[in-house]
Gaussian input, Z-matrix of N, CA and C with variables (Angstrom, degrees):
# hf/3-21g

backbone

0 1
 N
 C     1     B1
 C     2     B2     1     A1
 N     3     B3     2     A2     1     D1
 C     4     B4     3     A3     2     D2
 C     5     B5     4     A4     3     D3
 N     6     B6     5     A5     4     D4
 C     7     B7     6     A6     5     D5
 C     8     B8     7     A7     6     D6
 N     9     B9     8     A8     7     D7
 C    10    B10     9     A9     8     D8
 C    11    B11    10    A10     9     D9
 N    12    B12    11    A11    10    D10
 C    13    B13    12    A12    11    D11
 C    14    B14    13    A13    12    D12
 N    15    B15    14    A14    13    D13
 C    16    B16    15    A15    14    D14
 C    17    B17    16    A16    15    D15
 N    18    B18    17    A17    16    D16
 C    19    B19    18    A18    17    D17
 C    20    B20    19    A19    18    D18
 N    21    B21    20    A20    19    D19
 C    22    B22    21    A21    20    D20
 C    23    B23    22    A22    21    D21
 N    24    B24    23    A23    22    D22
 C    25    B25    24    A24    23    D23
 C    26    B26    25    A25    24    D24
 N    27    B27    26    A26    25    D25
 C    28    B28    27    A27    26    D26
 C    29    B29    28    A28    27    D27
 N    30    B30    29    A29    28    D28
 C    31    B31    30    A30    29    D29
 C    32    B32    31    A31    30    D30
 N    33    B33    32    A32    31    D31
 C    34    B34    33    A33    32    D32
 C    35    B35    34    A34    33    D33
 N    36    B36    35    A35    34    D34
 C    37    B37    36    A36    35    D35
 C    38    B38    37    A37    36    D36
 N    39    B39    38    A38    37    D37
 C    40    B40    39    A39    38    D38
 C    41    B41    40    A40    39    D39
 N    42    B42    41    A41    40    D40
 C    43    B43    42    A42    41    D41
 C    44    B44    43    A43    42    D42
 N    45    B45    44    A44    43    D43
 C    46    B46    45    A45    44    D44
 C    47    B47    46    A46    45    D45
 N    48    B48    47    A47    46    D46
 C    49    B49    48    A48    47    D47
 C    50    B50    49    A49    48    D48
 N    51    B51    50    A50    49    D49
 C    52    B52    51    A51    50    D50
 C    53    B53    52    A52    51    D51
 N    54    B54    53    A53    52    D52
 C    55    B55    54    A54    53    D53
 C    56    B56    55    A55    54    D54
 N    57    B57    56    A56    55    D55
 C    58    B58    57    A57    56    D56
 C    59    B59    58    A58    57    D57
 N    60    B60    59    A59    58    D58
 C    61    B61    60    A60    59    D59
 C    62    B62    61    A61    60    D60
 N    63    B63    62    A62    61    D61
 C    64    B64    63    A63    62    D62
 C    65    B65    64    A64    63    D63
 N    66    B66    65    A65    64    D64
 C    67    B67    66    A66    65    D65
 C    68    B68    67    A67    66    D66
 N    69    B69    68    A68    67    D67
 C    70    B70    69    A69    68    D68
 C    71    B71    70    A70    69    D69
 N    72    B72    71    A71    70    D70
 C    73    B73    72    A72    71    D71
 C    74    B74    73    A73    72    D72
 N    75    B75    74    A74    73    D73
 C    76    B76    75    A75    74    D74
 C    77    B77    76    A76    75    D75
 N    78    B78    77    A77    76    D76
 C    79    B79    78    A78    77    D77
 C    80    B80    79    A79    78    D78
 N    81    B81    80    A80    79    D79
 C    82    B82    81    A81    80    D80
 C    83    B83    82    A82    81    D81
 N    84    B84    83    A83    82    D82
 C    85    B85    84    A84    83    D83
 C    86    B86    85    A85    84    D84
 N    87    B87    86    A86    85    D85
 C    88    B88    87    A87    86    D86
 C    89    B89    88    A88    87    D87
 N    90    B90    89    A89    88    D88
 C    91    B91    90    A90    89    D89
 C    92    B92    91    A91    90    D90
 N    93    B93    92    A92    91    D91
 C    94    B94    93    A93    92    D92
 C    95    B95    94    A94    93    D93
 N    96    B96    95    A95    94    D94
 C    97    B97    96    A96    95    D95
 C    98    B98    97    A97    96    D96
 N    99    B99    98    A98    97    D97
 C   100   B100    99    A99    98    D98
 C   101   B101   100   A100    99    D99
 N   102   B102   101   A101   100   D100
 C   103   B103   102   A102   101   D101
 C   104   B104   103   A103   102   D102
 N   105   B105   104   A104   103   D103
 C   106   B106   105   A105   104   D104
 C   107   B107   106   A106   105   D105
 N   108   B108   107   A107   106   D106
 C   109   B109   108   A108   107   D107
 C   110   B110   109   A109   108   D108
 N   111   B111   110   A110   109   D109
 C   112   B112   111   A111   110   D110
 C   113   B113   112   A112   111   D111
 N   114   B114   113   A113   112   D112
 C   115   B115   114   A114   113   D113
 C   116   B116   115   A115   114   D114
 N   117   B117   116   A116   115   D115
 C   118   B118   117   A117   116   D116
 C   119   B119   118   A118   117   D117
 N   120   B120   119   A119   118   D118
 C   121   B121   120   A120   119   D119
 C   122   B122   121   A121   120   D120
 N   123   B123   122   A122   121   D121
 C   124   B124   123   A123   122   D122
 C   125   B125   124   A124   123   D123
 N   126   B126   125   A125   124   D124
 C   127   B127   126   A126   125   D125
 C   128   B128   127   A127   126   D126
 N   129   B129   128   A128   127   D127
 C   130   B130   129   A129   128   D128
 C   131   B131   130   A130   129   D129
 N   132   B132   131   A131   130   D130
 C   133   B133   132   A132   131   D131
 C   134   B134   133   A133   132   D132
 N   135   B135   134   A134   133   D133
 C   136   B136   135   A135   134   D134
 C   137   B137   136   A136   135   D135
 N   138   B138   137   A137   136   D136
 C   139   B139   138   A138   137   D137
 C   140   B140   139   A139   138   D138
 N   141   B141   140   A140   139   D139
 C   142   B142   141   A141   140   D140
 C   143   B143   142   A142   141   D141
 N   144   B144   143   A143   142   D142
 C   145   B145   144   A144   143   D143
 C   146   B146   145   A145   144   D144
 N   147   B147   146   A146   145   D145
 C   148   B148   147   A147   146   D146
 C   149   B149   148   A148   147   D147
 N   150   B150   149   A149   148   D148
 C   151   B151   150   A150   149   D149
 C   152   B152   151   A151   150   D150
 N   153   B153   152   A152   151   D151
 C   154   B154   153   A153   152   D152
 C   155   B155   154   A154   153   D153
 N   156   B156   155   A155   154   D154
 C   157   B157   156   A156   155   D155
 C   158   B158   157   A157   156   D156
 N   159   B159   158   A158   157   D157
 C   160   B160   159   A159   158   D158
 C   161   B161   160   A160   159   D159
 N   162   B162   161   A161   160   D160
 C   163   B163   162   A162   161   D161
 C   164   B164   163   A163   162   D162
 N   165   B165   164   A164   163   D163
 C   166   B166   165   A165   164   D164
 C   167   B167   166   A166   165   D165
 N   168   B168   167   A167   166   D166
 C   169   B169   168   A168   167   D167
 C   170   B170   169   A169   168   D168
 N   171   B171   170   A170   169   D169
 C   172   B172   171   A171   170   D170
 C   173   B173   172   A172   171   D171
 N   174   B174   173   A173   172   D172
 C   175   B175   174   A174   173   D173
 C   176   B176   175   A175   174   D174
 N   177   B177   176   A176   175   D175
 C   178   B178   177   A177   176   D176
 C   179   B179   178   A178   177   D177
 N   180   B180   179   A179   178   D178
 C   181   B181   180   A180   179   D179
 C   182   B182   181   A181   180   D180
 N   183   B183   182   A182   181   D181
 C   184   B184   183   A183   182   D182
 C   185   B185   184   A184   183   D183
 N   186   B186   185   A185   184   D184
 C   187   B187   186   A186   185   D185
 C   188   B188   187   A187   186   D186
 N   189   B189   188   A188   187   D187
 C   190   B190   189   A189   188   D188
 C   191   B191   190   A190   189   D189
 N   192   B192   191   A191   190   D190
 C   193   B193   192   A192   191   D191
 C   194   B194   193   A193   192   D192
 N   195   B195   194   A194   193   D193
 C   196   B196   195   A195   194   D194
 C   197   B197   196   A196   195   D195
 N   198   B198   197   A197   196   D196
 C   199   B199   198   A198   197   D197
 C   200   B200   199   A199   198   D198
 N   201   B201   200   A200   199   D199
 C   202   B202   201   A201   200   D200
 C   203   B203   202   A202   201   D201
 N   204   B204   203   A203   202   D202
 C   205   B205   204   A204   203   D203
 C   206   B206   205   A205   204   D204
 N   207   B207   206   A206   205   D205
 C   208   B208   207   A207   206   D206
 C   209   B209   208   A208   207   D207
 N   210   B210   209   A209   208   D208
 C   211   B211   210   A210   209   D209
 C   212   B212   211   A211   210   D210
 N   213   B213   212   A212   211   D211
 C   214   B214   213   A213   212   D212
 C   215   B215   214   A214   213   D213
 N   216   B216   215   A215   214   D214
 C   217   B217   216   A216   215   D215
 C   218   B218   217   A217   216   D216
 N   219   B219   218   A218   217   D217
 C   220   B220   219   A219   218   D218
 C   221   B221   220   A220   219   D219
 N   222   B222   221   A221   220   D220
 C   223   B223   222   A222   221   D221
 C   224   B224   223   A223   222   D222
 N   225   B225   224   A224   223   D223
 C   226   B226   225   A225   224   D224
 C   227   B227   226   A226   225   D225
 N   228   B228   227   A227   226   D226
 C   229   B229   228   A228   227   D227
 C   230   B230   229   A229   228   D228
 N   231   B231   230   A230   229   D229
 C   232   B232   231   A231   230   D230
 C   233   B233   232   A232   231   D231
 N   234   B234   233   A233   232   D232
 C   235   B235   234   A234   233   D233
 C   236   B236   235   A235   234   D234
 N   237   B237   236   A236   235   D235
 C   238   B238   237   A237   236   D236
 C   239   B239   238   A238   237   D237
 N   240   B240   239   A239   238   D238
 C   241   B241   240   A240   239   D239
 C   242   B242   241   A241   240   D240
 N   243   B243   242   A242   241   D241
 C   244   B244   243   A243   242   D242
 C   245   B245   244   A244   243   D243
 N   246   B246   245   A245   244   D244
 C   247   B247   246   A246   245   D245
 C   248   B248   247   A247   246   D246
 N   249   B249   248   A248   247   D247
 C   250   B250   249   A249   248   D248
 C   251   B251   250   A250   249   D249
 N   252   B252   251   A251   250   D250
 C   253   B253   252   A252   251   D251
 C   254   B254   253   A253   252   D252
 N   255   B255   254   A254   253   D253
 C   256   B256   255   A255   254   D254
 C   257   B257   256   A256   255   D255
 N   258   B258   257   A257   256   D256
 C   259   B259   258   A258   257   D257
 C   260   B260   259   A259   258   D258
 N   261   B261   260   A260   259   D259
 C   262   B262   261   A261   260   D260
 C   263   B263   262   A262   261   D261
 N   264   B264   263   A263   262   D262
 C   265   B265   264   A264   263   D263
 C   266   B266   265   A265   264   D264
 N   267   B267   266   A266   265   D265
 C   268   B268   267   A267   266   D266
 C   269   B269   268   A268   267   D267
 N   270   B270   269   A269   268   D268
 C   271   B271   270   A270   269   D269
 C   272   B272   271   A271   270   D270
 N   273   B273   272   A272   271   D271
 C   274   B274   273   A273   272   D272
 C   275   B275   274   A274   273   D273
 N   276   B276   275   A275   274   D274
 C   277   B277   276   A276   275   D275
 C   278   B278   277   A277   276   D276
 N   279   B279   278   A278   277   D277
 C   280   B280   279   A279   278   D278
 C   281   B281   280   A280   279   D279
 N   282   B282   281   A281   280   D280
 C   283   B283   282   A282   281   D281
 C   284   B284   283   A283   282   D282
 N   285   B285   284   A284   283   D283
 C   286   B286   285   A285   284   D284
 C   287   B287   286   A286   285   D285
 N   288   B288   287   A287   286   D286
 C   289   B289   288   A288   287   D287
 C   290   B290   289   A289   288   D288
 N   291   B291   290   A290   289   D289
 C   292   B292   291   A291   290   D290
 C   293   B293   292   A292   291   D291
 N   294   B294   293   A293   292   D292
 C   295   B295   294   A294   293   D293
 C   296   B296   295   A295   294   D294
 N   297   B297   296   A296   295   D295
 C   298   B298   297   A297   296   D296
 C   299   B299   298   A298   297   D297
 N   300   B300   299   A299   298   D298
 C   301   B301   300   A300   299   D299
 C   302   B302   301   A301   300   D300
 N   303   B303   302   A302   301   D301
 C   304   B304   303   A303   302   D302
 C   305   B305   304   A304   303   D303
 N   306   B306   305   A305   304   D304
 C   307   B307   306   A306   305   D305
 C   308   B308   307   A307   306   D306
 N   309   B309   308   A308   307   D307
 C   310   B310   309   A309   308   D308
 C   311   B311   310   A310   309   D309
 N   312   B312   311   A311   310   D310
 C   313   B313   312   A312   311   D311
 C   314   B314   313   A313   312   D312
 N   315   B315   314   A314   313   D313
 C   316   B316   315   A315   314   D314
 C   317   B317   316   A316   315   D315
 N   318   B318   317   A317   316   D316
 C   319   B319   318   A318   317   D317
 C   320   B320   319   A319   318   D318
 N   321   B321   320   A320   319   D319
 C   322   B322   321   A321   320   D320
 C   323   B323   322   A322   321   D321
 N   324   B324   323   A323   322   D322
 C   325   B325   324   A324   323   D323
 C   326   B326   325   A325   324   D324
 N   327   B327   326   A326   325   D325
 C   328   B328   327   A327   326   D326
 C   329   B329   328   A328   327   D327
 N   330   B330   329   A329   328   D328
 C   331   B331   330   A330   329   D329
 C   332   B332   331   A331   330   D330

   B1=1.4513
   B2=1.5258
   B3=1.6718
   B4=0.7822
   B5=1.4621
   B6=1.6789
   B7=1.1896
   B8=1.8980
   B9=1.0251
   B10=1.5983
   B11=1.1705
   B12=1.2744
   B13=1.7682
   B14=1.8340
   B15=1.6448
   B16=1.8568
   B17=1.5589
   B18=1.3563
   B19=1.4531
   B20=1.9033
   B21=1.3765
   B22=2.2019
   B23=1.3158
   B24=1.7580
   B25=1.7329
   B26=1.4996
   B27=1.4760
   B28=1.6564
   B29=1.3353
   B30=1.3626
   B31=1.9542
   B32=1.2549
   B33=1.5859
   B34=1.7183
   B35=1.5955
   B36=1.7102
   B37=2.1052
   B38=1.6413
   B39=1.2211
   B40=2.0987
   B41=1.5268
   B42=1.6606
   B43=1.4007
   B44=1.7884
   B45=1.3713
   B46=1.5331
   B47=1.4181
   B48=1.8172
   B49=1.4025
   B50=1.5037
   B51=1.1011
   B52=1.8009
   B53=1.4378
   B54=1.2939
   B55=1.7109
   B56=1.5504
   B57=1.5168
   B58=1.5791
   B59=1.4677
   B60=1.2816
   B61=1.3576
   B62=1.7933
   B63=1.0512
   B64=1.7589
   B65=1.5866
   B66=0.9938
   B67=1.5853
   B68=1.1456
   B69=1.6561
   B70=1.2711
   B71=1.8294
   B72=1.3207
   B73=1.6667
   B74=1.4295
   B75=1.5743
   B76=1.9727
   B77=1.3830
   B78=1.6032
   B79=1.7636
   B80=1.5271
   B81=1.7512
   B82=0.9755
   B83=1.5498
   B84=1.2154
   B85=1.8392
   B86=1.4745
   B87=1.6777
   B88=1.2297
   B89=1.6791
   B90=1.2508
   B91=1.7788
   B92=1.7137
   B93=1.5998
   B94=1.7148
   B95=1.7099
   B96=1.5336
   B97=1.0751
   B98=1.5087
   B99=1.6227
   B100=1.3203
   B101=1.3575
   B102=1.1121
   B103=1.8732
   B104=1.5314
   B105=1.7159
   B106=1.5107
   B107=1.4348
   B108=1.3629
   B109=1.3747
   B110=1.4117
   B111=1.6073
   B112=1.4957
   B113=1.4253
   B114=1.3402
   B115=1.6241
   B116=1.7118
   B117=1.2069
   B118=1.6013
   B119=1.4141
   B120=1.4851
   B121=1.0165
   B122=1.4719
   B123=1.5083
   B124=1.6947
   B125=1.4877
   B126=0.8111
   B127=1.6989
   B128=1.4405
   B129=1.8381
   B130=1.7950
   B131=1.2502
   B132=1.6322
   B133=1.6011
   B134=1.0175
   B135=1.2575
   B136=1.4290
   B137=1.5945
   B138=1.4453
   B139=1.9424
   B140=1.5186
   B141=1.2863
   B142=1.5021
   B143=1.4529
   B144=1.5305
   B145=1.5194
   B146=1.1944
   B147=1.4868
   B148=1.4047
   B149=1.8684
   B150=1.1110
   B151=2.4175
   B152=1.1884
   B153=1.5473
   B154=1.6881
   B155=2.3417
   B156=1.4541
   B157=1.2379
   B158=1.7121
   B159=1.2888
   B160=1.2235
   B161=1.7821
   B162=1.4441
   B163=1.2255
   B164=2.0320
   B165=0.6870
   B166=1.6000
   B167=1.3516
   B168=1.9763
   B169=1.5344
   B170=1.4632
   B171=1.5427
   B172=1.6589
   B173=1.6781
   B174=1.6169
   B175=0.6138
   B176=1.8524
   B177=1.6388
   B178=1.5605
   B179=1.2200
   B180=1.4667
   B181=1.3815
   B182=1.5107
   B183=1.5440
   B184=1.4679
   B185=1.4251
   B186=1.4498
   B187=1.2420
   B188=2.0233
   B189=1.7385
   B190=1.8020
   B191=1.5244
   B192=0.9107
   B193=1.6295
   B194=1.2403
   B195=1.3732
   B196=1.1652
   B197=1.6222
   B198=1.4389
   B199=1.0650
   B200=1.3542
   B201=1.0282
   B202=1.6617
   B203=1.9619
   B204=1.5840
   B205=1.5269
   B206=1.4729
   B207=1.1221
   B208=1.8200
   B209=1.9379
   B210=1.4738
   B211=1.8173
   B212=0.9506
   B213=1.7243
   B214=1.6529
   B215=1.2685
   B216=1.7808
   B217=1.2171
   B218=1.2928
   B219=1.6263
   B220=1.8653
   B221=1.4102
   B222=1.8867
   B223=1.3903
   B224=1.6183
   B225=1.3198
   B226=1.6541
   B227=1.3523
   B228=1.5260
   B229=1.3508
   B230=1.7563
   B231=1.0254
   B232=1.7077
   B233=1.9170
   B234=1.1860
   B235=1.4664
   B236=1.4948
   B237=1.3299
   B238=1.9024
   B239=1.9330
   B240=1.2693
   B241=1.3722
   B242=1.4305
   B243=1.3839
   B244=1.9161
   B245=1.4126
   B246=0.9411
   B247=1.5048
   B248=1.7311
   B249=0.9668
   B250=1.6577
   B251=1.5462
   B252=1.7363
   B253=1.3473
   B254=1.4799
   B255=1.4572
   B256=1.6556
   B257=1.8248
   B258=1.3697
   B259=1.8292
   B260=1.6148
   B261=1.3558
   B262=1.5473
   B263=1.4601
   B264=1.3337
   B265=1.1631
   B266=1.6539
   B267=1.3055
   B268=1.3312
   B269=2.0824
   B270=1.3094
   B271=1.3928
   B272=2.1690
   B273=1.6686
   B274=1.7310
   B275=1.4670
   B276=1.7799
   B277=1.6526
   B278=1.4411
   B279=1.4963
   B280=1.6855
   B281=1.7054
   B282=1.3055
   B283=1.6084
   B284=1.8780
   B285=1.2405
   B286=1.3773
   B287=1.6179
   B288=1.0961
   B289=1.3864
   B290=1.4018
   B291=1.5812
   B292=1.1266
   B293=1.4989
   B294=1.2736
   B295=1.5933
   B296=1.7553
   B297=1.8764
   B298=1.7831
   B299=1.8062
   B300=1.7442
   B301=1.8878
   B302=1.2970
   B303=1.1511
   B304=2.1063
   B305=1.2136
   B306=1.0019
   B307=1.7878
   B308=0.9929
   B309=1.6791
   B310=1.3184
   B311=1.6486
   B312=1.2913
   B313=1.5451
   B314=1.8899
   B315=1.1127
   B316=1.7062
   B317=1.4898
   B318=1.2776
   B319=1.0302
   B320=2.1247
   B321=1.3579
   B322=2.2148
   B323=1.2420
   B324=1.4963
   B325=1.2915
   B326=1.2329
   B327=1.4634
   B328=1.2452
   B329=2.4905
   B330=1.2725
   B331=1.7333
   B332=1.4789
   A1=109.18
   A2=122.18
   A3=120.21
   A4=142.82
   A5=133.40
   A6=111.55
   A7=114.59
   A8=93.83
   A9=110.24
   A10=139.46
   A11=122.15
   A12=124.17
   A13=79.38
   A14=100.78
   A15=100.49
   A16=82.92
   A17=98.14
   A18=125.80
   A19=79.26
   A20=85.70
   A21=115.60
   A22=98.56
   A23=88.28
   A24=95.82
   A25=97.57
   A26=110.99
   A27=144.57
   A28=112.66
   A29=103.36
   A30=105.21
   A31=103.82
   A32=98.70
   A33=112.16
   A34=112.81
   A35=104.05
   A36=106.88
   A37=81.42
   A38=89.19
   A39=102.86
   A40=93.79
   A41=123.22
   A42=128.49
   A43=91.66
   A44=118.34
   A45=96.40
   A46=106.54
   A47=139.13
   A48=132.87
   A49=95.90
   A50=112.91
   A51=112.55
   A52=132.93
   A53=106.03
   A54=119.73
   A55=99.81
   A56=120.91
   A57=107.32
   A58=96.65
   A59=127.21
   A60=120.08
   A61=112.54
   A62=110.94
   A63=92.59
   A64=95.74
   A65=113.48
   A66=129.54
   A67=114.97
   A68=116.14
   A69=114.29
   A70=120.18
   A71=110.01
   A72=93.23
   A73=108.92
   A74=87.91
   A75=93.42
   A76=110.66
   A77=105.89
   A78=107.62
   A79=64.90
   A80=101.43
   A81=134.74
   A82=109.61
   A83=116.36
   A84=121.24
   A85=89.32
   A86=114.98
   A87=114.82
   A88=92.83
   A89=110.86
   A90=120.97
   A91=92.08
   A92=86.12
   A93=98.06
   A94=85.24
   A95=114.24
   A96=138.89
   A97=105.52
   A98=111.57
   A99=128.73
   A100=125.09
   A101=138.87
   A102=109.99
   A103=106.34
   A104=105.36
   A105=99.58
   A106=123.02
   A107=136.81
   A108=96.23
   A109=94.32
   A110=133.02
   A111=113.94
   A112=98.32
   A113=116.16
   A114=116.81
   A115=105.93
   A116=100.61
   A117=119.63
   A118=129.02
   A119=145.04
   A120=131.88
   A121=99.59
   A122=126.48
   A123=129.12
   A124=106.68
   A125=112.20
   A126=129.59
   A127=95.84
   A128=113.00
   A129=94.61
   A130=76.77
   A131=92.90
   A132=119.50
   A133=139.62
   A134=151.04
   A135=144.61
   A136=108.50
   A137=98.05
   A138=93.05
   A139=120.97
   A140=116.87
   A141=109.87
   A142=110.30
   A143=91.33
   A144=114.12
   A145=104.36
   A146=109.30
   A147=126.95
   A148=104.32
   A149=88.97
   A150=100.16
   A151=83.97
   A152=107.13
   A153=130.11
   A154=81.57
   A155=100.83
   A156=117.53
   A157=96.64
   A158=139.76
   A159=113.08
   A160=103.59
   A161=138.15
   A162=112.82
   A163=88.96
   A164=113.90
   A165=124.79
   A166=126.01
   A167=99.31
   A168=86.71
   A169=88.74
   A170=113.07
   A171=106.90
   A172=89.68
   A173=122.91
   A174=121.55
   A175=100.00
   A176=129.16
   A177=116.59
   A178=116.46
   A179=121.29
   A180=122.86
   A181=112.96
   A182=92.83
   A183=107.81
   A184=104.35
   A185=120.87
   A186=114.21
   A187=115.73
   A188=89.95
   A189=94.82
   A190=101.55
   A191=132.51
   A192=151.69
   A193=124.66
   A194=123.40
   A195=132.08
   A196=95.52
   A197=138.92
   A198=116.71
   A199=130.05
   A200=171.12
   A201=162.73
   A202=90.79
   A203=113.26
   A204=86.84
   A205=113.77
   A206=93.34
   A207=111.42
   A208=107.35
   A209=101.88
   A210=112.64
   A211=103.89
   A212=136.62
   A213=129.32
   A214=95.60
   A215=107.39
   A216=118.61
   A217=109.05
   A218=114.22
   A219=93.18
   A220=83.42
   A221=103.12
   A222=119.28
   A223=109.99
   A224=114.28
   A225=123.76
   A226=90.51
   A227=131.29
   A228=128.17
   A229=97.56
   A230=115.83
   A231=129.11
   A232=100.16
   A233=78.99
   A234=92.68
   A235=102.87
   A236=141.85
   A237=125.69
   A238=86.00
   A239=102.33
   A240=112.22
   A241=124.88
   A242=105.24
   A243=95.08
   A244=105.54
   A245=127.86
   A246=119.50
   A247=103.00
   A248=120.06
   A249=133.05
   A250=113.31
   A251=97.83
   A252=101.71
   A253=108.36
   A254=115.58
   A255=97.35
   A256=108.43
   A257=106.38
   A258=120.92
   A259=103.91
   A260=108.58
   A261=119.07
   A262=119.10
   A263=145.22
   A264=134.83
   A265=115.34
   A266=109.60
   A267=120.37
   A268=89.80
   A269=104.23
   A270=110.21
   A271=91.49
   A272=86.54
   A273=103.95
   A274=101.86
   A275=101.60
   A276=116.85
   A277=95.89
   A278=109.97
   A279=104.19
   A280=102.33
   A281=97.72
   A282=120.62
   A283=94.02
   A284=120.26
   A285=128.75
   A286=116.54
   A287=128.36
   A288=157.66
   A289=137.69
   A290=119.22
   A291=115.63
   A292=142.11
   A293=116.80
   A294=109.62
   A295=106.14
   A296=92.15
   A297=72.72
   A298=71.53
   A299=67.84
   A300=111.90
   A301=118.01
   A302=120.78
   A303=134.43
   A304=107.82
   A305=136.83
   A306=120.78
   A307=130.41
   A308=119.06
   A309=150.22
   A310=105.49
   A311=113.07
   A312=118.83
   A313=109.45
   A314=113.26
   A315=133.02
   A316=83.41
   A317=146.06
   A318=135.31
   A319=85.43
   A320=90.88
   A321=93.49
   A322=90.72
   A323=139.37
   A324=127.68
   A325=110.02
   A326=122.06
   A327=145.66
   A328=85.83
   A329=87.03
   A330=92.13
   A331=139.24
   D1=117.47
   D2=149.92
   D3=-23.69
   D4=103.24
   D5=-173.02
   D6=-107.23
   D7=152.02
   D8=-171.73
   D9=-97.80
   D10=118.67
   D11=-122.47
   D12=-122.24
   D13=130.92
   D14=161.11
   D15=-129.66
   D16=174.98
   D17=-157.18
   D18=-142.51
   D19=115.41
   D20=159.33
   D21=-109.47
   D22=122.97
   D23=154.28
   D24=-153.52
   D25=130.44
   D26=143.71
   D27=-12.66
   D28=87.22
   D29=171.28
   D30=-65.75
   D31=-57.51
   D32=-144.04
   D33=-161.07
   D34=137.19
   D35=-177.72
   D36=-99.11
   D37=161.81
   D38=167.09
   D39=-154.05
   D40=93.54
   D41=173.92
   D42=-95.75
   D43=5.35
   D44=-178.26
   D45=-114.34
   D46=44.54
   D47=-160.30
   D48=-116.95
   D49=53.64
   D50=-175.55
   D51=26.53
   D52=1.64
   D53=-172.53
   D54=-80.95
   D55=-34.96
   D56=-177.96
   D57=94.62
   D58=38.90
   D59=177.09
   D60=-162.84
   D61=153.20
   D62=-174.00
   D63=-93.97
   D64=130.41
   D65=139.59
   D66=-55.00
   D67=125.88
   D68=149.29
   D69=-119.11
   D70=133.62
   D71=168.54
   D72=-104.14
   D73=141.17
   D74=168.31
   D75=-115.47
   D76=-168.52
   D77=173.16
   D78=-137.80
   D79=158.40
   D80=177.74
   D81=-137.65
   D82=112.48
   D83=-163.37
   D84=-112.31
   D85=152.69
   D86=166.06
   D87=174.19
   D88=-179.49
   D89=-157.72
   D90=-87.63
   D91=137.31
   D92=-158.44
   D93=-71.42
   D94=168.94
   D95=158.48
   D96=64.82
   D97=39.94
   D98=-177.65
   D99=-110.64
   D100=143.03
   D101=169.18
   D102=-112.02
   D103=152.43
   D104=147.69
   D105=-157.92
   D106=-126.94
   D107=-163.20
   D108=-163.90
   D109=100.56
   D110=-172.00
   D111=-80.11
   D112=166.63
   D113=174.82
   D114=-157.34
   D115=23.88
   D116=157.38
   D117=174.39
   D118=-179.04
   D119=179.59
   D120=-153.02
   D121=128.17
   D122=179.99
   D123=-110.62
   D124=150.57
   D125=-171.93
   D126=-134.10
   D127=113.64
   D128=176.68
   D129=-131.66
   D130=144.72
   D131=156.98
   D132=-126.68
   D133=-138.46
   D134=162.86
   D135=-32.57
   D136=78.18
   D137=-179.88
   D138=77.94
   D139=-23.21
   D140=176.40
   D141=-157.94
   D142=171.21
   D143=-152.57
   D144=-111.49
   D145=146.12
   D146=-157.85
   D147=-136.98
   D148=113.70
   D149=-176.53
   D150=-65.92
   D151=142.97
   D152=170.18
   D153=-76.68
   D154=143.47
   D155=-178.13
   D156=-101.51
   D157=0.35
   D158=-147.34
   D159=167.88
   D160=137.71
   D161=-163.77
   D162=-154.97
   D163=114.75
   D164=151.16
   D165=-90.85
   D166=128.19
   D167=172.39
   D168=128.35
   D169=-51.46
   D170=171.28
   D171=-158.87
   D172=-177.59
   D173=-156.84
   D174=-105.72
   D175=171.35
   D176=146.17
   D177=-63.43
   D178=148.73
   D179=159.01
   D180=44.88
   D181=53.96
   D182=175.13
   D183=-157.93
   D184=114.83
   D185=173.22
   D186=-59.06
   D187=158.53
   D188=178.82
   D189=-139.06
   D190=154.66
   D191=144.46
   D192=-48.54
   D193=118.97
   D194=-170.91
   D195=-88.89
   D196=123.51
   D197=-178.80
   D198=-107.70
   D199=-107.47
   D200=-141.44
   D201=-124.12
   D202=-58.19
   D203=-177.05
   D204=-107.14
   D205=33.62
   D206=147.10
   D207=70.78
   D208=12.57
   D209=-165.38
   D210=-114.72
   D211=133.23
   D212=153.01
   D213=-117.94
   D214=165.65
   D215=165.56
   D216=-105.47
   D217=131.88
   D218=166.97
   D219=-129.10
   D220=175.07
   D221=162.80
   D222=-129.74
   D223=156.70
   D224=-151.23
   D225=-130.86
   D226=140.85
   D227=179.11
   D228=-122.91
   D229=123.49
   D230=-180.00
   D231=-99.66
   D232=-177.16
   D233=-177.07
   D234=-87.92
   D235=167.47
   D236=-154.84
   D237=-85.34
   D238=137.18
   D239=162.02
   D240=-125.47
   D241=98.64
   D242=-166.59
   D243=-68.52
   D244=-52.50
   D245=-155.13
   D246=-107.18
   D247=68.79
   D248=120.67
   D249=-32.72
   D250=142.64
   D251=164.50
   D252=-173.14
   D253=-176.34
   D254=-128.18
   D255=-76.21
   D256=8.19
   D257=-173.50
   D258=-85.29
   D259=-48.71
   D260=170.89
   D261=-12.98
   D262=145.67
   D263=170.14
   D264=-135.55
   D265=-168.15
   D266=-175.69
   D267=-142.38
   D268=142.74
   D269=175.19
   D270=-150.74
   D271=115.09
   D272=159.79
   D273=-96.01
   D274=126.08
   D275=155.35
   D276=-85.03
   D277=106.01
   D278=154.28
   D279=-98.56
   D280=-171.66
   D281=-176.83
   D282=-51.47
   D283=-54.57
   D284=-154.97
   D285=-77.04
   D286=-18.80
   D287=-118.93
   D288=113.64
   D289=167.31
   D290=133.54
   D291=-49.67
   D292=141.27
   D293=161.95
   D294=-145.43
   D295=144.19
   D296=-175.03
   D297=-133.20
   D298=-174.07
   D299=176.64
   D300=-130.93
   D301=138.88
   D302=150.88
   D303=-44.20
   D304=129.22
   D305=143.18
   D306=-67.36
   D307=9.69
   D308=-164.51
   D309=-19.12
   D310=-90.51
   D311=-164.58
   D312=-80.70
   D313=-25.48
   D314=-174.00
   D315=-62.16
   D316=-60.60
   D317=-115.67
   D318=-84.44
   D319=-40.01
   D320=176.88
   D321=-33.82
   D322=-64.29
   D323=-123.87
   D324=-123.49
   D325=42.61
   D326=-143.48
   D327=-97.78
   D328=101.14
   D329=156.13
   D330=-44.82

């Protein structure tokens, strides 16, 4: 069985959206006209890990459609994390694997 590779990368933090929680946006790249299926989201920081509370863009444990240019945007709401920095990551359990991200450059321009 073919396995199916997406690519996460860190647009953008928003610790200032009055909800009390950090926003994160990602892009999620992968082979158009594909499905797959997140069914959690980890936020680790200084030593520990933080469950995405909340996910826009597609659903948990719900497959989505990759569509013609093969990109979605979602955003992930964590529990508020002030001090991020640029080692920090993001790791999606989809159906296929893991896949993570850096917060590498997002973290400068943190809201």
């Amino acid at each position: 069985m073919l396995k199916l590779l997406l690519i996460l990368t860190v647009l953008a933090i928003n610790n200032s959206n009055g909800d009390g929680v950090t926003r994160v946006t990602c892009g999620i790249e992968g082979t158009p006209h594909t499905s797959d299926r997140i069914d959690s989201a980890v936020l680790s920081t200084g030593g520990r890990n933080y469950e995405a509370t909340d996910i826009d863009g597609v659903d948990f444990q719900r497959y989505f459609q990759l569509e013609d240019e093969g990109v979605i945007q979602i955003d992930l709401d964590f529990p508020l994390c002030k001090n991020l920095s640029y080692n920090d990551s993001i790791v999606l359990k989809t159906v296929h694997g893991d896949v993570g991200a850096p917060l590498r450059s997002a973290v400068n321009h943190i809201k």
